[in-house]
C-alpha positions in Angstrom: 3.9 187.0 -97.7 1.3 184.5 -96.0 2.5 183.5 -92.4 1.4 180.8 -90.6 -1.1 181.3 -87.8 0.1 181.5 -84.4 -0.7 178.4 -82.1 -3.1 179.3 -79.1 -2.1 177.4 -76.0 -5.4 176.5 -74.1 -3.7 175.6 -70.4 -5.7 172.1 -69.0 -6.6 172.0 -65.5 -6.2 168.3 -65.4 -7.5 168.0 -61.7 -10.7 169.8 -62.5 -11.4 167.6 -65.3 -11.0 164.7 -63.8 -13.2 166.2 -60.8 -15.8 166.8 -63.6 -15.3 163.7 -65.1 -15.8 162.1 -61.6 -19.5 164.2 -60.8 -20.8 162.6 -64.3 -19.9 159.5 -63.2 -21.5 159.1 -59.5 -24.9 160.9 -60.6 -25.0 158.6 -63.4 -24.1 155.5 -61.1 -26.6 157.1 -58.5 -29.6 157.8 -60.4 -31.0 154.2 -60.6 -30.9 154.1 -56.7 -32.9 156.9 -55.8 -36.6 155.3 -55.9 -35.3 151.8 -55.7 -36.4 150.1 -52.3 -38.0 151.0 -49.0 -38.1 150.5 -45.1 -41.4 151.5 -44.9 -41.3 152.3 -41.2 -38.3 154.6 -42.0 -39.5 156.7 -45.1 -43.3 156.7 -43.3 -41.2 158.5 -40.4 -39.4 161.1 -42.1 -42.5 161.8 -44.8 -45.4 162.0 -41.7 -42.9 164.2 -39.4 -42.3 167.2 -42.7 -45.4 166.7 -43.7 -46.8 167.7 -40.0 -44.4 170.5 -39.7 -45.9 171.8 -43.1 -49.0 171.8 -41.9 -47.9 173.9 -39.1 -47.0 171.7 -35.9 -44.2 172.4 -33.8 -41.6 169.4 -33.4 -41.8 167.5 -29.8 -44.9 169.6 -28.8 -47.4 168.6 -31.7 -46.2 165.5 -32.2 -43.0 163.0 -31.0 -40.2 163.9 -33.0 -37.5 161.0 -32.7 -34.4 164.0 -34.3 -34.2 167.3 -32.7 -36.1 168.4 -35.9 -34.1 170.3 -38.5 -34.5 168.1 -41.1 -37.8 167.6 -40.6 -38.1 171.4 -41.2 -35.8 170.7 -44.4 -38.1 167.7 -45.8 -41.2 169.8 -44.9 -39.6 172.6 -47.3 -38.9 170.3 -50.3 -42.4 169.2 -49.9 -43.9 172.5 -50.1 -41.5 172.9 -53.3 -41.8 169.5 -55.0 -45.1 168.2 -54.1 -45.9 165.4 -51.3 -43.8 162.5 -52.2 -41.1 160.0 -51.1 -39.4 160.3 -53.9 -38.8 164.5 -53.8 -36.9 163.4 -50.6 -35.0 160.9 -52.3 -33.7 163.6 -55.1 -33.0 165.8 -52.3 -30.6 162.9 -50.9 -29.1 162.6 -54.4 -27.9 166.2 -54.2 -26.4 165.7 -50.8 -24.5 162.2 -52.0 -22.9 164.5 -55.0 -21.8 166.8 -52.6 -20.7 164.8 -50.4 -18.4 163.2 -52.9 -17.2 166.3 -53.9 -16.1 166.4 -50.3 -14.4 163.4 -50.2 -12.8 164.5 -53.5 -11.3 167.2 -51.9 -10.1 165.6 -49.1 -8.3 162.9 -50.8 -7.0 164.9 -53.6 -4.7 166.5 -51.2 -2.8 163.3 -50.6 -3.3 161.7 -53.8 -2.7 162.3 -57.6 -6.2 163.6 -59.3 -6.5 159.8 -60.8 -6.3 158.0 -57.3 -8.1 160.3 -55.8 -11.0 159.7 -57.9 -10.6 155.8 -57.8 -10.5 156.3 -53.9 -14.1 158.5 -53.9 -15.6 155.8 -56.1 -14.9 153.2 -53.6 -16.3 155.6 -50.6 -19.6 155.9 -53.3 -19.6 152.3 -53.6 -20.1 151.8 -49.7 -21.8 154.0 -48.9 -25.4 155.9 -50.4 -26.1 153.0 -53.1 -26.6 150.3 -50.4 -29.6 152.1 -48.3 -30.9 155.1 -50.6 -33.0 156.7 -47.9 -33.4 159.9 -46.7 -32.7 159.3 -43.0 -30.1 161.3 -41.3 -27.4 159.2 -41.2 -26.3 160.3 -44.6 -26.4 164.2 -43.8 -24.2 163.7 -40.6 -21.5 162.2 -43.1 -22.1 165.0 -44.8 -21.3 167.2 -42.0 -18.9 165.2 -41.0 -17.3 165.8 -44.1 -18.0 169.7 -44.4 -16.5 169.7 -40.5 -13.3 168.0 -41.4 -12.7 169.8 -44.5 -12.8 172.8 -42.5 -10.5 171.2 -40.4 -7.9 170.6 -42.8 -8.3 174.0 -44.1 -7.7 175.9 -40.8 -4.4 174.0 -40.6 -3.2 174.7 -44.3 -4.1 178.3 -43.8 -4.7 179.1 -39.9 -7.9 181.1 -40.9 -10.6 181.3 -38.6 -13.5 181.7 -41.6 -12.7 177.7 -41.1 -12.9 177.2 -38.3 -16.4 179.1 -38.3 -17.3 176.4 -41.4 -16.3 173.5 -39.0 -18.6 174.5 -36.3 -21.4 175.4 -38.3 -21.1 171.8 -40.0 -21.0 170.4 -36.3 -23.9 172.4 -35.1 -25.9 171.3 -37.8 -25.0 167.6 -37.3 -26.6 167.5 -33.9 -29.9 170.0 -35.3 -30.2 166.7 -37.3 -29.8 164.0 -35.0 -28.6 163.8 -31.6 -25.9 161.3 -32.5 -24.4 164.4 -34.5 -22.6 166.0 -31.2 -20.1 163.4 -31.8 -18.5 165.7 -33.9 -17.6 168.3 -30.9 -15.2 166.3 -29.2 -12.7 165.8 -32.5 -13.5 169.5 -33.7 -12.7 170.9 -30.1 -9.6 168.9 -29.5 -8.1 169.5 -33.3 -8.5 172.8 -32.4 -7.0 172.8 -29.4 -4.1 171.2 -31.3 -3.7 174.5 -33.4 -0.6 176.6 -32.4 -1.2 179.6 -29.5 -1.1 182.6 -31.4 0.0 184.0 -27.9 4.0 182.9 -28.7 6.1 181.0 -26.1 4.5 180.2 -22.9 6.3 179.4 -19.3 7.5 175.7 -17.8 4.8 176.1 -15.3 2.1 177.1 -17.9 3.0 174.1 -20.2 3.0 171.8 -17.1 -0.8 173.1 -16.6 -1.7 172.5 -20.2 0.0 168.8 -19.6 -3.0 168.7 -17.1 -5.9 170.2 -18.6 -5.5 167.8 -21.7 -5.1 165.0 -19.7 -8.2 166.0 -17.9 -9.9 166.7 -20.8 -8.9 163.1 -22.6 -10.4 161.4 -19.6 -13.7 163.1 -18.9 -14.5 163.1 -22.6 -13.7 159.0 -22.7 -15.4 158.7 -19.4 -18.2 160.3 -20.6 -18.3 158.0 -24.3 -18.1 154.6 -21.4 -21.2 156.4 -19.6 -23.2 156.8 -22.6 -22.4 153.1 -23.9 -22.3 151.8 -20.2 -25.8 149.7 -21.0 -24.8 147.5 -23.8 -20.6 147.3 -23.1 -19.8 144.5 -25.1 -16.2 143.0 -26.6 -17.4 144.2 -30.2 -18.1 147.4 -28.3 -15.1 147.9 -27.0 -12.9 146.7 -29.7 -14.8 148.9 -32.4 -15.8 152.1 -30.5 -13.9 152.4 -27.4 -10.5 151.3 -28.5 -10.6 153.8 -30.9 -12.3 156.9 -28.9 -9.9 155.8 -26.5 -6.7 156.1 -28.3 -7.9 159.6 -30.0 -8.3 160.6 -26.6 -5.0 159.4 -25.5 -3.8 161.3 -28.7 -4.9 164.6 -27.2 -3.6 164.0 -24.2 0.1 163.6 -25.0 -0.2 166.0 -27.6 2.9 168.0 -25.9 5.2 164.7 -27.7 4.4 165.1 -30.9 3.2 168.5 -31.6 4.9 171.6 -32.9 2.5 174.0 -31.7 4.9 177.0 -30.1 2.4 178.3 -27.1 0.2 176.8 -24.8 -3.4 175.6 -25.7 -5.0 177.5 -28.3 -8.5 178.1 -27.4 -9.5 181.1 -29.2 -10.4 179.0 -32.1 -12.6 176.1 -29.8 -14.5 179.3 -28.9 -15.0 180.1 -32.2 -16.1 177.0 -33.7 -18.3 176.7 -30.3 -20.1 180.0 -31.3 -20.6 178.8 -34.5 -22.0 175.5 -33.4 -24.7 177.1 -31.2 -25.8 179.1 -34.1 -28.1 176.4 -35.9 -28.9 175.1 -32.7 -30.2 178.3 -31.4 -32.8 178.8 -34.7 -33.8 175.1 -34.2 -34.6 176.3 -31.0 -36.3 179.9 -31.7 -39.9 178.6 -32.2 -39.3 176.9 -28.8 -38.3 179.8 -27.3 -41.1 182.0 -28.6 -43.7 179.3 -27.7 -42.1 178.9 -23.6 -42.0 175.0 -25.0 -38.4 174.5 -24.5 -38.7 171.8 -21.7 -40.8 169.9 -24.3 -38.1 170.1 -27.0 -35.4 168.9 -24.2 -37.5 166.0 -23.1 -38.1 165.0 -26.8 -34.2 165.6 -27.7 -32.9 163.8 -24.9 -35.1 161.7 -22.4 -37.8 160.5 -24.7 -35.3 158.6 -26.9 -33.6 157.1 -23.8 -36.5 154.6 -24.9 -34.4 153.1 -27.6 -31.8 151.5 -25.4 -34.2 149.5 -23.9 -36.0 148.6 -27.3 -34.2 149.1 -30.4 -30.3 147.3 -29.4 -28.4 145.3 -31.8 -24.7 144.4 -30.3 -21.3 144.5 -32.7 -20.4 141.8 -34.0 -17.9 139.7 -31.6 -14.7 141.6 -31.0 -13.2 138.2 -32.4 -14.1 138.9 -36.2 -10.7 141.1 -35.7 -8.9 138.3 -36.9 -10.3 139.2 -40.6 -9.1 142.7 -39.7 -5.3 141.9 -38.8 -5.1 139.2 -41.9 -6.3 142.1 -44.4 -3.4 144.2 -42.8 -0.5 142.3 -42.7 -1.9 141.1 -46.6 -1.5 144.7 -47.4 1.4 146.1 -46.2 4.0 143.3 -45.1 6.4 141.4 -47.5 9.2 139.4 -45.9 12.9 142.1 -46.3 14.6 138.8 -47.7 12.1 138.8 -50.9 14.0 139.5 -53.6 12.8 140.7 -56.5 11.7 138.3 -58.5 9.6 136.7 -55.4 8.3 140.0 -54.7 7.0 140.6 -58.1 4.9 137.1 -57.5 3.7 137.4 -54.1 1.8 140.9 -56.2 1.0 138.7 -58.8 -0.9 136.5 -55.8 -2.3 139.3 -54.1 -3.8 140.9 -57.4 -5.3 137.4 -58.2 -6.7 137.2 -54.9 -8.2 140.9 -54.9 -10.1 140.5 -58.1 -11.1 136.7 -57.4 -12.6 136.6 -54.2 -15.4 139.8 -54.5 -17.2 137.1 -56.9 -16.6 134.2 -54.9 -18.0 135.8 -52.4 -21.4 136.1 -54.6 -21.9 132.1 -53.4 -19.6 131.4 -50.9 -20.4 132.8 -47.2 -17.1 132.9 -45.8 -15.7 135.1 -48.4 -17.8 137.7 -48.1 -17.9 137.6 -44.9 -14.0 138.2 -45.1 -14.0 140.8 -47.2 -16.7 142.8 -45.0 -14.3 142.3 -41.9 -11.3 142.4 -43.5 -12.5 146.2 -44.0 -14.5 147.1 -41.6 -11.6 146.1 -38.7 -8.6 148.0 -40.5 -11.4 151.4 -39.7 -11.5 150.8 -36.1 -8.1 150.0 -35.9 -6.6 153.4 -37.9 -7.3 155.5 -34.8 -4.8 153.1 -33.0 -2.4 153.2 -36.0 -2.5 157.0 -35.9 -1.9 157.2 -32.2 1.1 154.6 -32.9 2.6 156.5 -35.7 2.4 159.8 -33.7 4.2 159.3 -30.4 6.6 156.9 -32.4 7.6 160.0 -34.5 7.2 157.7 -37.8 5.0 160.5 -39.6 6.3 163.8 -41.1 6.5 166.5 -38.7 4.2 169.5 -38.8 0.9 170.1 -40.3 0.6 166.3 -41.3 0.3 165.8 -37.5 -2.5 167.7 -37.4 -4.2 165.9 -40.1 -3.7 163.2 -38.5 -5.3 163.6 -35.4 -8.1 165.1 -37.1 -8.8 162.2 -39.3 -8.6 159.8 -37.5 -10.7 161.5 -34.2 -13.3 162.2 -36.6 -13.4 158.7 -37.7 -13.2 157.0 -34.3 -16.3 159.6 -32.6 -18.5 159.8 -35.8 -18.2 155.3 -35.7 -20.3 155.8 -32.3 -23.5 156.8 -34.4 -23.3 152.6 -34.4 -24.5 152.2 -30.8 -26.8 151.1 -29.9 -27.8 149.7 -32.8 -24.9 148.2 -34.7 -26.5 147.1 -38.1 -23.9 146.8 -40.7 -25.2 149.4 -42.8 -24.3 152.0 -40.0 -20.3 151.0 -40.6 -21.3 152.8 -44.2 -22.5 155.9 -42.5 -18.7 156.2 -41.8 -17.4 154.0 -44.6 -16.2 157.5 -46.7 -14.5 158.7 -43.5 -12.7 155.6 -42.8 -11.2 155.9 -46.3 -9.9 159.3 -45.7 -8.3 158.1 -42.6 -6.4 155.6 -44.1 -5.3 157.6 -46.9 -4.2 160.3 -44.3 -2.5 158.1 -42.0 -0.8 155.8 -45.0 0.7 158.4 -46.9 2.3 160.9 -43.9 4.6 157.6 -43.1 8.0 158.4 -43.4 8.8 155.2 -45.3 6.5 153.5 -47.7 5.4 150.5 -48.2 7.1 147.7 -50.1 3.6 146.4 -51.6 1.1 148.6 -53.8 -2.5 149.1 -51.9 -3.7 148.6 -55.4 -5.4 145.4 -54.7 -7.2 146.1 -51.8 -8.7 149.5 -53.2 -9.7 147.0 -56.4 -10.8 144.4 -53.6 -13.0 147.1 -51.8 -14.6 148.7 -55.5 -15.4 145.3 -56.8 -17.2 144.2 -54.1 -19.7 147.2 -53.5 -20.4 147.1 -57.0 -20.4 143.3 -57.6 -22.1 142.7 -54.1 -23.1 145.3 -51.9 -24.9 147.2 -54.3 -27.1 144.6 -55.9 -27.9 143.4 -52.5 -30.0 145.8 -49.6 -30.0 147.2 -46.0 -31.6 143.5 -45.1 -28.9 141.4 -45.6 -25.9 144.0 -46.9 -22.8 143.2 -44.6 -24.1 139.7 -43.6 -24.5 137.8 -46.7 -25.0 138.1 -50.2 -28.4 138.3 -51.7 -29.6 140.4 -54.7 -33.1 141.4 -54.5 -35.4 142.9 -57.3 -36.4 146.3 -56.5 -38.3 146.6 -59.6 -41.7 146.8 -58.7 -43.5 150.2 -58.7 -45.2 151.1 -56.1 -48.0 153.1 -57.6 -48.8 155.0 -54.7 -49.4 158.9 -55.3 -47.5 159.5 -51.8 -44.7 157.2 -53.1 -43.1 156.8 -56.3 -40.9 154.3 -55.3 -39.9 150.7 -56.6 -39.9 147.9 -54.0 -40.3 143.8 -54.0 -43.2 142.5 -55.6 -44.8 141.1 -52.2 -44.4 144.7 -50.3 -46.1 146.6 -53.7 -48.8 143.7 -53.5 -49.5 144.5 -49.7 -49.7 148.0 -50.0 -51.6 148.7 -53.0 -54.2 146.5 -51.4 -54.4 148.2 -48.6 -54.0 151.7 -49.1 -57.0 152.0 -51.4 -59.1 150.4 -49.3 -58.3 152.2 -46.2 -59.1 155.6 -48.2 -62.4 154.0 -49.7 -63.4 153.6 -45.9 -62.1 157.0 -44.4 -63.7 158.9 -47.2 -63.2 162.6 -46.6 -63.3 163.4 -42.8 -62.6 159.7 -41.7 -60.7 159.0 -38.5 -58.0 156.2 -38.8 -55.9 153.8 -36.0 -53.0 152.2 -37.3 -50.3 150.1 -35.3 -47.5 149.0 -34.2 -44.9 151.3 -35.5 -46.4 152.1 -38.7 -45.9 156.0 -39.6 -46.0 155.0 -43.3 -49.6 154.0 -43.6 -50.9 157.3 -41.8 -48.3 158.8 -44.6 -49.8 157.6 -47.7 -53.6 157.4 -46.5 -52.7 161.4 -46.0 -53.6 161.2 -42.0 -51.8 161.8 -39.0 -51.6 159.7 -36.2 -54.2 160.6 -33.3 -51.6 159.9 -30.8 -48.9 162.3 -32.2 -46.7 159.3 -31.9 -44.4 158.1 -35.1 -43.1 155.1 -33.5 -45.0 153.5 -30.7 -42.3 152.2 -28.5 -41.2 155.9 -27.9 -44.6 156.7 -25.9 -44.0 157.2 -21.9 -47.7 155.9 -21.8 -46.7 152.5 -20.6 -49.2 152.7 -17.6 -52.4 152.8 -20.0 -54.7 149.7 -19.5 -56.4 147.3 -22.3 -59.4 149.5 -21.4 -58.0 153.0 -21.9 -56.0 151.2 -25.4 -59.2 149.9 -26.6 -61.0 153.3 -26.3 -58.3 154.8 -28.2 -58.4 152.7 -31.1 -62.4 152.5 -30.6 -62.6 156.1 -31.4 -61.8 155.6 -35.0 -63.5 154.8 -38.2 -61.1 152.9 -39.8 -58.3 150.8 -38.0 -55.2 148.8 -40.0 -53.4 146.4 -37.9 -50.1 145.4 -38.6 -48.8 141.5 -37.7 -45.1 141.9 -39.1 -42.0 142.4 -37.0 -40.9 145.6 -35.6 -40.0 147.5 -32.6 -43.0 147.7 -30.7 -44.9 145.1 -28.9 -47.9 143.4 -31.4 -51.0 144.4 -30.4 -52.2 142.0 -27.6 -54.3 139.2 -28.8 -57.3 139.9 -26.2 -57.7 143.6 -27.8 -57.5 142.3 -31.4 -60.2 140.1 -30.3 -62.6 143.0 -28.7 -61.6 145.6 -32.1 -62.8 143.2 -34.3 -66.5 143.0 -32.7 -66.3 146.5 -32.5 -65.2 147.0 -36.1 -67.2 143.8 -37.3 -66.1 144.4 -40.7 -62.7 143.4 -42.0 -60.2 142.4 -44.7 -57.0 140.4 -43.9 -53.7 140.1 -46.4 -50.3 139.5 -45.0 -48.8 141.4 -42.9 -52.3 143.8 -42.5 -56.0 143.5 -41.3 -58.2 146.9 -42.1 -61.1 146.7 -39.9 -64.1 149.4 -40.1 -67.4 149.3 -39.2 
């Protein structure tokens, strides 16, 4: 008797799969990004500061370190792995982008079906690591942005402390990275203080105190925000950081209303996440420590870089662009209740048109892109508002979708201030992936839901990074649209990088020359603000300085300057446009009698004599 073979069921963990499916997808989308396109002044920074700590110097002591110097330490240890080169950095970036979209993966696939939450971590890819591949911090704070509220969520789906250890650690590292990562304390502290008081039912009079302390603690951590911004306050300022801080803030502060927390203000878990913070900081800090050079490492943290408010500002954009901001709303989510059917299923029809028409009119036609990048960028400033609104309004599911909440959308609103002072558009994308997870939060723990599909505008938002963003670069993306051809190898063996054709003209002229004139032991000047030729000629700057502006030195004379410069062999001048002042005119004219012999192309002049 033959019988037929039984069947072997193989169970499919959709979810995972389409996680998998998702990885593939943004390293393959990725990969062409990593070497394409430079700020020179910004991958000369990071590349000159490891390199320097490889060779032994101590951050803000040997040298003027603009981060408190973790990643430098990091970039020093990929260079003693990989080799010296701009592109091992930009690998290293390309790991950290895949993990960061796992994150947001994560995050999202706890609100949405494993489908949408992959169409939702595309769009955070799209705007975000593709328009400035660099390996400047910015991107690792998202990252631990990211790690910190994951570890948020976490603590509140499972009240474990091990998470609230992770969220810490991911906050502590933020700020090892760059100063602008202790915006992630206030949101991690106050989520945490949001968590129910394992000590059970507390008294009237101790509640009434709490009432107090988070009121106090609402106000003196928005006081302190207004004091930091206090020299460049303007109405794009206060519209797209304050307003927000502010209503997180305000959040916390009536947090008695709307949460269900059974005791009094939990802060065995702040102290936690506070320990864990210190943790990185306190190895950052060890060298420091061991060398009695902690006052140097304070004054390069925090005074030093005081230096950039006064030099490198760039205001938001006027608080009235809003207007973008509200039309994009009420486009999404209001329909007239007297629609009927039938009109309702052609008012989609318009707004689907409209989503997948306008990203490629906005390839030639200003105003429409510059809709599109308002009409998104406004909706994340506005969320923590929407949040605050939906919370003491009670229109949100009760419980641990509170939490959330609060979480998101404080993250979102402290991590935007990384924007001030210097409120390019490609710092909105530093937070782009956060201000996704905030609307998803706040959107989908309404009680009642939408008459109108957000379909278009996630389609609006996808086909424009990849239609416009993308092809375009950190000069012009969120201004106008203009692709450029990154195509051009460098051919530097300190830089395997393609750029435009005029930069890779400029620098392969004058790299080889500079180290024909240097030979071996050869001492070389280069300036203003240009860390990336002592980079790829292999020398350090003399000064220690990576940017000039951040020097205290502003009471040295022509003569004392000219010295300086005198005492090298080889000097490049630079003529284009950055930070620092050009070199004045009357010293050019005394270096190039003392260095009588010279070669000039666009924007450099090498001198030697």
């Amino acid at each position: 008797m033959i019988t037929r073979p039984s069947t072997i069921r193989v169970a499919v963990d959709t979810p995972l799969i389409v996680a998998g499916l998702l990885l593939m997808l943004a390293a393959a989308y990725l990969v062409p990004f990593v070497d394409r396109g430079w700020v020179p002044i910004d991958e000369g920074m990071t590349g000159q500061a490891a390199e320097r700590v490889l060779t032994g110097a101590l951050p803000h002591v040997d040298y003027e370190e603009p981060y408190p110097g973790a990643l430098s330490y990091f970039y020093a240890a990929v260079f003693r792995m990989t080799g010296i080169d701009l592109v091992h950095l930009r690998w290293t970036v390309f790991a950290g982008a895949l993990v960061t979209m796992t994150f947001v993966h994560v995050i999202l696939r706890r609100h949405l079906r494993p489908v949408f939450a992959a169409i939702g971590t595309l769009v955070a890819l799209g705007w975000s690591f593709p328009n400035y591949f660099s390996s400047l911090p910015s991107w690792w704070l998202l990252l631990c942005a990211l790690v910190c509220l994951w570890g948020l969520i976490r603590h509140v789906e499972t009240e474990r402390l091990l998470f609230v250890g992770i969220a810490g650690l991911a906050a502590g590292v933020a700020f090892t990275i760059k100063q602008t990562g202790i915006y992630l304390l206030p949101p991690l502290m106050m989520s945490l203080m949001a968590s129910p008081s394992s000590i059970g039912a507390v008294s009237a009079s101790r509640r009434k105190a709490d009432v107090w302390i988070r009121a106090a603690i609402g106000t003196g951590v928005f006081v302190l925000v207004v004091l930091i911004m206090r020299t460049g306050i303007g109405s794009g300022e206060i519209l797209y950081l304050l307003v927000p801080v502010a209503a997180a803030c305000l959040m916390f502060a009536l947090l008695h209303r709307w949460t269900d927390a059974p005791g009094g203000l939990n802060w065995r878990s702040p102290l936690v996440a506070a320990a864990a913070a210190a943790v990185p900081v306190v190895i950052l800090l060890w060298p420091h420590i061991a060398a009695g050079t902690v006052s140097s490492w304070v004054n390069g943290v925090f005074v030093i870089p005081q230096r950039r408010l006064q030099v490198t500002t760039l205001p938001m954009r006027p608080a009235s662009h809003i207007v973008a901001a509200v039309a994009a709303i009420l486009w999404l989510f209001w329909s007239a209740p007297s629609l009927k059917p039938g009109e309702l299923r052609i008012v989609k029809g318009m707004r689907w048109s409209l989503a997948l028409a306008l990203p490629f009119l906005a390839l030639y036609w200003h105003f429409a892109y510059t809709f599109i990048w308002e009409a998104i960028r406004g909706p994340a400033a506005m969320l923590p508002v929407i949040a605050f609104w939906l919370a003491i309004s009670g229109r949100i599911q009760p419980g641990r979708d509170r939490r959330i909440l609060f979480a998101a959308s404080a993250m979102l609103a402290f991590a935007s201030l990384g924007q001030f002072p210097f409120a390019a558009p490609v710092y909105f994308l530093y937070v782009a992936p956060l201000a996704l997870i905030a609307g998803v939060v706040t959107f989908r723990t309404m009680q009642a839901p939408a008459r109108l599909s957000d379909g278009p505008a996630i389609a609006l938002a996808l086909l424009f990074a990849v239609v416009c963003m993308n092809r375009e670069y950190v000069w012009n993306v969120g201004s106008f649209h203009r692709a450029y051809d990154l195509t051009t190898p460098l051919a530097l063996p300190r830089a395997s990088l393609n750029v435009v054709d005029f930069e890779a003209d400029a620098y392969q002229w004058v790299m080889p020359l500079v180290r024909q004139r240097l030979g071996e032991g050869g001492r070389l000047m280069a300036g203003p603000d240009t860390p990336e030729v002592y980079f790829l000629a292999g020398r350090f700057s003399p000064s220690g300085r990576l940017f000039d502006f951040f020097s205290a030195q502003e009471s040295v004379n022509e003569e004392q300057e000219f010295a300086r410069w005198a005492s090298a062999d080889v000097i490049v001048l630079f003529y284009g446009k950055r930070f620092s002042a050009p070199v004045p005119d009357t010293l050019v004219s005394r270096l190039r009698k003392e260095f009588p012999h010279g070669e000039f192309m666009p924007p450099f002049e090498v001198r030697w004599r």
